[in-house]
N, C-alpha and C positions, 0 to 999 in steps of 0.2 A: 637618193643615193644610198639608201638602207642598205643597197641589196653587196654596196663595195663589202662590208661588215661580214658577210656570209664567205668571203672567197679568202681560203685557206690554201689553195694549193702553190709549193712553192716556201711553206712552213716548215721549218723543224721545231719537233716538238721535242723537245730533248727528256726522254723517259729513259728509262734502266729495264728493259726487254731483250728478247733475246734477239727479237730483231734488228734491233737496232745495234747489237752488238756483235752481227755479225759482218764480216768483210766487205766493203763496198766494190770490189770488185765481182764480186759473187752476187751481191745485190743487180747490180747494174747488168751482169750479162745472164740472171735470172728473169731479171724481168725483160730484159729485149728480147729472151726468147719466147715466155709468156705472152707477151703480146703479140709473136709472128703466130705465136698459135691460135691464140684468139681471133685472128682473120680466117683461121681452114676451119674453125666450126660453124655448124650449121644443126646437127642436130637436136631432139629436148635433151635426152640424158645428157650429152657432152655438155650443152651449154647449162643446164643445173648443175654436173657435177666440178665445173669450171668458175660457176657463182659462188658457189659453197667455197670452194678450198679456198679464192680472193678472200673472202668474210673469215674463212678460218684464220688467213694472216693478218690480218686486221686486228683480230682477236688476240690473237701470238703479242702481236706488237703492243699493245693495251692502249691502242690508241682511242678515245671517244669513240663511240661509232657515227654519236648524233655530228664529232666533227667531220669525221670523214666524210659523210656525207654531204657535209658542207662544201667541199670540196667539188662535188659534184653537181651541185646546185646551180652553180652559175654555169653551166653547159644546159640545161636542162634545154633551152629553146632551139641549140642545135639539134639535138638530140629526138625532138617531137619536129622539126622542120624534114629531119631526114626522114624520120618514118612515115611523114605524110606525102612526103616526096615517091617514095617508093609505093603509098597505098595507093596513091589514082595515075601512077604512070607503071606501073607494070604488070606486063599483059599476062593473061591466063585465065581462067572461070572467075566468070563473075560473081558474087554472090547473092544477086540479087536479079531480074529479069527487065528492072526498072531503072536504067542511070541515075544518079544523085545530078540533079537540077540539068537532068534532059539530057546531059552531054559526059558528064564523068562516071567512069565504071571501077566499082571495086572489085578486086579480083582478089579469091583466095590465094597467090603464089603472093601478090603486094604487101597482104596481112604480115605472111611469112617474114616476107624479105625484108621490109621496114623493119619487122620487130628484131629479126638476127641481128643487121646491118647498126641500125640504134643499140642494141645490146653490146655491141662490140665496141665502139664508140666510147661508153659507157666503160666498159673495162679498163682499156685503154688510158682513159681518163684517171680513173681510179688509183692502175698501176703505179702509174706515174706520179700521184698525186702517194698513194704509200711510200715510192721512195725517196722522194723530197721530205715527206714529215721523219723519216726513219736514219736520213742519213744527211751530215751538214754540208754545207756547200763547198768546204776544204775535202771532203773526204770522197765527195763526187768526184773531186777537181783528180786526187789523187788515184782513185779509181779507175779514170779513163785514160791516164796519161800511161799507166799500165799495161791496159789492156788492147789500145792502140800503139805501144813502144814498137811493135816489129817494124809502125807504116815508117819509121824514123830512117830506117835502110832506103826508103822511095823518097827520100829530105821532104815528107810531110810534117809540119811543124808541130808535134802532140803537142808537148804543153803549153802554147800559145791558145791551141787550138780548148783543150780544155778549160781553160782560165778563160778564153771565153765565151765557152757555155754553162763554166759557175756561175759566172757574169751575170750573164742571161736568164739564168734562174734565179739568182739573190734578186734579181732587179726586179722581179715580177710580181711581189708582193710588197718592192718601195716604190713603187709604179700607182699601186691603189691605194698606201698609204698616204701619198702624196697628192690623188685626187679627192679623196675625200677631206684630207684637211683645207684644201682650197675653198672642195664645194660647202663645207660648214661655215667658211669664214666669210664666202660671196654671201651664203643666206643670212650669216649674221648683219651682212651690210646691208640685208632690204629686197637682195635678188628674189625673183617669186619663178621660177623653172616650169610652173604648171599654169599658168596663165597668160596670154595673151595668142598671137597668130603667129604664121613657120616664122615668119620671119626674125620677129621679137625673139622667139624659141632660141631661134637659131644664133643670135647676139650674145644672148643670153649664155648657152652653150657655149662660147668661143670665148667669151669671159673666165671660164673654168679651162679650158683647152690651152689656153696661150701658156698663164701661170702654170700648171703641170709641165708644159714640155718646157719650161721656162728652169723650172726647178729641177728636174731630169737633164738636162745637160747642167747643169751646175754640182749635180752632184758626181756623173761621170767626168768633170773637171775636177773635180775633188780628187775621185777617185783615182783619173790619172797622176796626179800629182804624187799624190799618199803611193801609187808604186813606183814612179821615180827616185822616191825618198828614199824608198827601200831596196835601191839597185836593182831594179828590175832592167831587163833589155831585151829588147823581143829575140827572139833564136836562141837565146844563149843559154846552156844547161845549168839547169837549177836542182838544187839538192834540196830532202825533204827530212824536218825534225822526226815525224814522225813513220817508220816503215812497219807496209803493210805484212801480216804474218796468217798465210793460211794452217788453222789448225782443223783437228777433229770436228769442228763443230762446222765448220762451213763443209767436210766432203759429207757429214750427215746432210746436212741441209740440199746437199746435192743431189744425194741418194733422193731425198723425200721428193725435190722437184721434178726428177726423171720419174719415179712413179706416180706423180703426177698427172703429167704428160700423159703417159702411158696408159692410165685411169680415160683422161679424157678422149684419147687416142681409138680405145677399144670403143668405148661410147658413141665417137661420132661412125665408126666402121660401123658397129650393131644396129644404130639407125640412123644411120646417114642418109640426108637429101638427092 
C-alpha cells in the first residue's frame, strides 16, 4: 500500500503564490475551460505549447513539481491502458508488414491517437489536480455557488449542490488516509497481502475494505451532525463571512489565459490532424 503515500490529489497546499491568491472563481472557470480545450487538440505544436504553459503554472504556483507529479502518478495505469487500447485497435497503416503474435496490427494513426488521447487524460488530471492543491475546499465551495447562482432562477439548489462537491473532494484524500491506516494496522497484526491463493487474497483484502468503509460512514456521521450543530438546512440561503472580490489581478490573469488559448488555438490550425 506504499503506492496510497504517492496520491496527492485533492491537497491543499497552503503556499503564498500568486496563484493561489487569485479568485476561485476565475480559477474554477479557467480551468473548465482549459480542459474543454485540451479535448480539440490534437496537433505537436498545440499539444507542446499547451504542456509548456500547464508546467508554467505549476511553476507560478511554487508548488513541488516532484509533488505535482505525484498527483499524477497514481493514473499512471489508466493512462498506459488507454494508449494501449488505441495502439492495436485502431485502424490505419500498419507499421510493420508482420502482426505482433500473428493477429494484432499496429497502425501508425493508433501510435497517434493513444498518445493524444493519454496525453489529454494526463492534463486533465493535472488541472484538476493544480486547483485543488491551489485553492481550499471552502473557497471551491464558494466559487461554484457563484458562478452557478443564475441556475437558482430554474430552483436548482447551488449551494447544496456545491457543499457537495466540496464534500466530495475533501473526502478524497480522508478516503486514503483512512485506508492506509487500517492497512498498517492489519499488517501490524500478522496480515501477509502477498502470499497465499485469490481466495485467501481476496479475505485478506476484505479485511481492510470492511473497516475503511466502516470508518467512512462514521466520519460522514460526524460530519452530518457537526452541520446540524451549525444550523445548516438543506434549501435554505446561507450567507458567507467571507466575499469574493474581483480585482486587477484576476482580469490580467484573464487576459494571459485567452492568449493562451489563442497561442494554442493558431497551433493546432497550423498543424492540425
Amino acid at each position: 500500500m506504499r503506492w496510497l503515500q504517492d496520491i496527492t490529489l485533492g491537497n491543499y497546499l497552503p503556499i503564498d503564490s500568486t496563484v493561489h491568491n487569485l479568485d476561485p472563481r476565475f480559477k474554477i472557470a479557467s480551468m473548465s475551460v482549459l480542459m474543454g480545450a485540451t479535448f480539440l487538440l490534437s496537433s505537436l505544436l498545440s499539444v507542446a505549447l499547451h504542456t509548456m504553459a500547464v508546467l508554467a503554472v505549476v511553476r507560478l504556483s511554487k508548488i513541488p513539481l516532484k509533488y505535482f507529479l505525484r498527483s499524477l502518478r497514481f493514473f499512471f495505469w489508466l493512462f498506459l491502458f488507454t494508449a494501449v487500447l488505441h495502439l492495436f485497435f485502431t485502424s490505419g497503416t500498419p507499421i510493420t508488414d508482420d502482426p505482433l503474435f500473428g493477429f494484432i496490427t499496429i497502425t501508425y494513426e493508433g501510435i497517434h491517437r493513444g498518445g493524444v488521447v493519454s496525453w489529454r487524460l494526463l492534463v486533465v488530471v493535472g488541472l484538476s489536480a493544480l486547483l485543488t492543491h491551489t485553492t481550499t475546499p471552502l473557497e471551491i465551495t464558494r466559487g461554484m455557488e457563484t458562478i452557478l447562482s443564475p441556475l437558482e432562477k430554474l430552483r436548482f439548489p447551488v449551494q447544496d449542490f456545491a457543499l457537495m462537491m466540496m464534500i466530495a473532494i475533501r473526502f478524497i484524500p480522508v478516503l486514503f488516509d483512512e485506508t492506509q491506516k487500517v492497512w498498517k494496522a492489519q499488517k501490524a497484526r500478522g496480515a501477509d497481502f502477498s502470499r497465499g491463493g485469490p481466495k485467501r487474497r481476496a479475505n485478506t483484502l476484505l479485511s481492510v475494505l470492511l473497516p475503511v468503509f466502516t470508518g467512512i460512514f462514521r466520519r460522514a456521521d460526524d460530519l452530518a451532525i457537526a452541520l446540524e450543530s451549525r444550523g445548516y438546512v438543506p434549501g435554505r440561503k446561507r450567507t458567507s463571512m467571507k466575499v469574493l472580490i474581483w480585482t486587477a489581478r484576476e482580469t490580467s490573469a484573464t487576459v494571459a489565459v485567452l492568449i493562451w488559448i489563442i497561442a494554442v488555438g493558431i497551433g493546432q490550425v497550423l498543424l492540425g490532424s
